[in-house]
N, C-alpha and C positions, 0 to 999 in steps of 0.2 A: 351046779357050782358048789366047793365046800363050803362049809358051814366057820369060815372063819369070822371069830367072833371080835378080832381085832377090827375088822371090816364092817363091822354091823352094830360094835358097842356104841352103847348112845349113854349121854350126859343126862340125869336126872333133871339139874339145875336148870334145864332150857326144855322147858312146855312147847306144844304144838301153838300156833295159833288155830282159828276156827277155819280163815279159808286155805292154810297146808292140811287141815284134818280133811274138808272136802275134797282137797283133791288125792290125799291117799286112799282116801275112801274111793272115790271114781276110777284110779288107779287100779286099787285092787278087783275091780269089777273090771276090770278088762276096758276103759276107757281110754281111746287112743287121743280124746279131746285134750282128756286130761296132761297125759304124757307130752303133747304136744306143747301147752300152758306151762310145765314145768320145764323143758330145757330152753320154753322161751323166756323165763327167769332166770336161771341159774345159767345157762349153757356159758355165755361169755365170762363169769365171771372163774367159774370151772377150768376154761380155759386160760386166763390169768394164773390160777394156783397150782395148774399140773405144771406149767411152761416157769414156776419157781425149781420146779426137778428136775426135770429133764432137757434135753438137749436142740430140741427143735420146735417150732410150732408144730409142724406135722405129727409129731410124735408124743404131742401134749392132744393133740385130736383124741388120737388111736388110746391115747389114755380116757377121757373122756366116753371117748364110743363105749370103752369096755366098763364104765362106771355105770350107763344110763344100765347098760345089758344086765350087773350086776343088781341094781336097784329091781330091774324089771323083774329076775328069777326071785330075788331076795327081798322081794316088799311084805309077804306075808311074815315074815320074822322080827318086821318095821315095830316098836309096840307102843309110841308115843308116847316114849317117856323123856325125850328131848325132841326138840324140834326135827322136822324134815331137812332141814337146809342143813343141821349138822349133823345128821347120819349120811345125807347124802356128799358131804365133804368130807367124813373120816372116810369113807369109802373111797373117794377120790384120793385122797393123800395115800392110804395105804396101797393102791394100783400105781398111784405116780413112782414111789418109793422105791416098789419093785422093781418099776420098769428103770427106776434111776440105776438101781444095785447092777440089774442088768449090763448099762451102758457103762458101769466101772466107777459111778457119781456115785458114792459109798459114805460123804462125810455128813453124819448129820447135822443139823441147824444147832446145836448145843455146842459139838466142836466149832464151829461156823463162826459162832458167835465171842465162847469165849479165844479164840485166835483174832477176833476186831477186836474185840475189849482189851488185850493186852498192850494197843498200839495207841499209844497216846495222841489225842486229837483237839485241836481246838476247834471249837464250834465258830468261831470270829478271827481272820487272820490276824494276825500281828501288827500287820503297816497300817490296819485301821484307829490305830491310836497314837497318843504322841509317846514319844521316847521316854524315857527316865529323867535326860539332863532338858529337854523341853519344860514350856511354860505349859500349865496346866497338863501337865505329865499323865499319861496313863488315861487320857481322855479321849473323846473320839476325835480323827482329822476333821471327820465330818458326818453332818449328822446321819442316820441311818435312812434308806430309804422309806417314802410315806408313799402308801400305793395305791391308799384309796383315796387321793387325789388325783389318779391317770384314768383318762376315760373307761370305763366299761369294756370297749369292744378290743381295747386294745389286749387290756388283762384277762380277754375269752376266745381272743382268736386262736386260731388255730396255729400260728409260728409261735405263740406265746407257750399253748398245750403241748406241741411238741420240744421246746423246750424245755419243758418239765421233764416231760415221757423219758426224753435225752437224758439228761440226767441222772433222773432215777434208774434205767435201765445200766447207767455204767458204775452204781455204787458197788461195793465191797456185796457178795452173796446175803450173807445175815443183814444188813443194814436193808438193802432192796427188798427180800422178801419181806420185810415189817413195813415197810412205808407203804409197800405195794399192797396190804393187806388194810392196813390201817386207812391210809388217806386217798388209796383207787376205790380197792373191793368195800370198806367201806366198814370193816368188823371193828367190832370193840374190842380193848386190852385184853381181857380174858381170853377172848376167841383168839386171839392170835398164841397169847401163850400157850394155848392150847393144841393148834394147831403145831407149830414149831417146836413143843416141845423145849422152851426156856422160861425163866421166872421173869415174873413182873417187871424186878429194876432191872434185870438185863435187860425187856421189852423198851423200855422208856430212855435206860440209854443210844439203845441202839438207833428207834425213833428220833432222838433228839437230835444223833448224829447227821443224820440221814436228811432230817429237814434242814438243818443247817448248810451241809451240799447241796440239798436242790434251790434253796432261795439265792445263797451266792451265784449258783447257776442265771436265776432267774433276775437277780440285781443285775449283773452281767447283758442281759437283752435287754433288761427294761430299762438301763443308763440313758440319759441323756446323750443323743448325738451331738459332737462339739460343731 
């Protein structure tokens, strides 16, 4: 494999921990324990972040396969000066990219983002307040949903999680890939900007937006049946 260093650069600012050091270490000694431990952490979420670029599940796999393949020839170049999880994800981003450019998916998450940001959005429809020539004008119809008053099982079922999934899966490209990093995969602001490749306030706008579509989504199922 070449020696691309865009694939293999790693972030000073993010340390190993002690049990990703053990398991590079086991790695590098030819430990198939180890390998096994590691894509049974990261694999699904790996598959979350290639399936941001490309076009299929299937072809968010075949991304993936070729990242573990990648880590395996390219682990001795590993040097622990950022974490494993993020060498092992720039590697993933820069295979997915490829294989995006391949399929003709050419626009980066920068364009992405600033073509959402141009388009004016309210985070709260309109009809949810009163009018102008209304009494207590510009106020809510009604109060906003309070959700940790509905049972537990309801706000964890599974018609509820797929209702979210729905949602987030039909936002705008830039808006979905942050939500889906942020409040699935589970990364902090950094990470993501990092990943994507856009600045902070654009991360928090876009986040902001994004949560706003998924909870109107989710006001929407979790209404009172009349």
């Amino acid at each position: 494999m070449e020696n691309d260093s865009r694939s293999t650069g790693e972030v000073e600012s993010r340390p190993a921990n002690e049990d990703e050091e053990r398991l590079v270490e086991a790695l590098r000694g030819g430990d198939e324990a180890a390998l096994v431990k590691l894509v049974r952490l990261h694999g699904s979420t790996m598959l979350r972040v290639a399936r941001l670029y490309v076009s299929s599940d299937a072809v968010a796999e075949e991304v993936v396969q070729e990242t573990w393949l990648a880590v395996l020839t390219g682990i001795d170049r590993f040097e622990g000066r950022s974490s494993f999880r993020w060498w092992l994800f720039r590697i993933l981003a820069n295979r997915a990219r490829t294989r995006a450019m391949a399929e003709g998916r050419t626009v980066p998450f920068a364009a992405l983002t600033d073509r959402e940001l141009a388009a004016a959005e309210h985070s709260v429809e309109a009809d949810r307040f009163r009018g102008a020539g209304e009494r207590f004008a510009h106020h809510w119809t009604s109060s906003p949903e309070r959700w940790a008053e509905l049972p537990e099982e309801r706000l964890l079922s599974h018609e509820t999680v797929a209702v979210v999934e729905r949602a987030a899966a039909a936002l705008p490209p830039a808006q979905r890939a942050v939500i889906t990093l942020r409040d699935i995969v589970g990364w902090d602001a950094d990470e993501v900007c990092d990943q994507l490749g856009i600045t902070a306030a654009n991360q928090r706008v876009l986040l902001h937006r994004a949560r706003a579509k998924v909870r109107r989504a989710l006001a929407r199922h979790l209404a009172p049946s009349c």
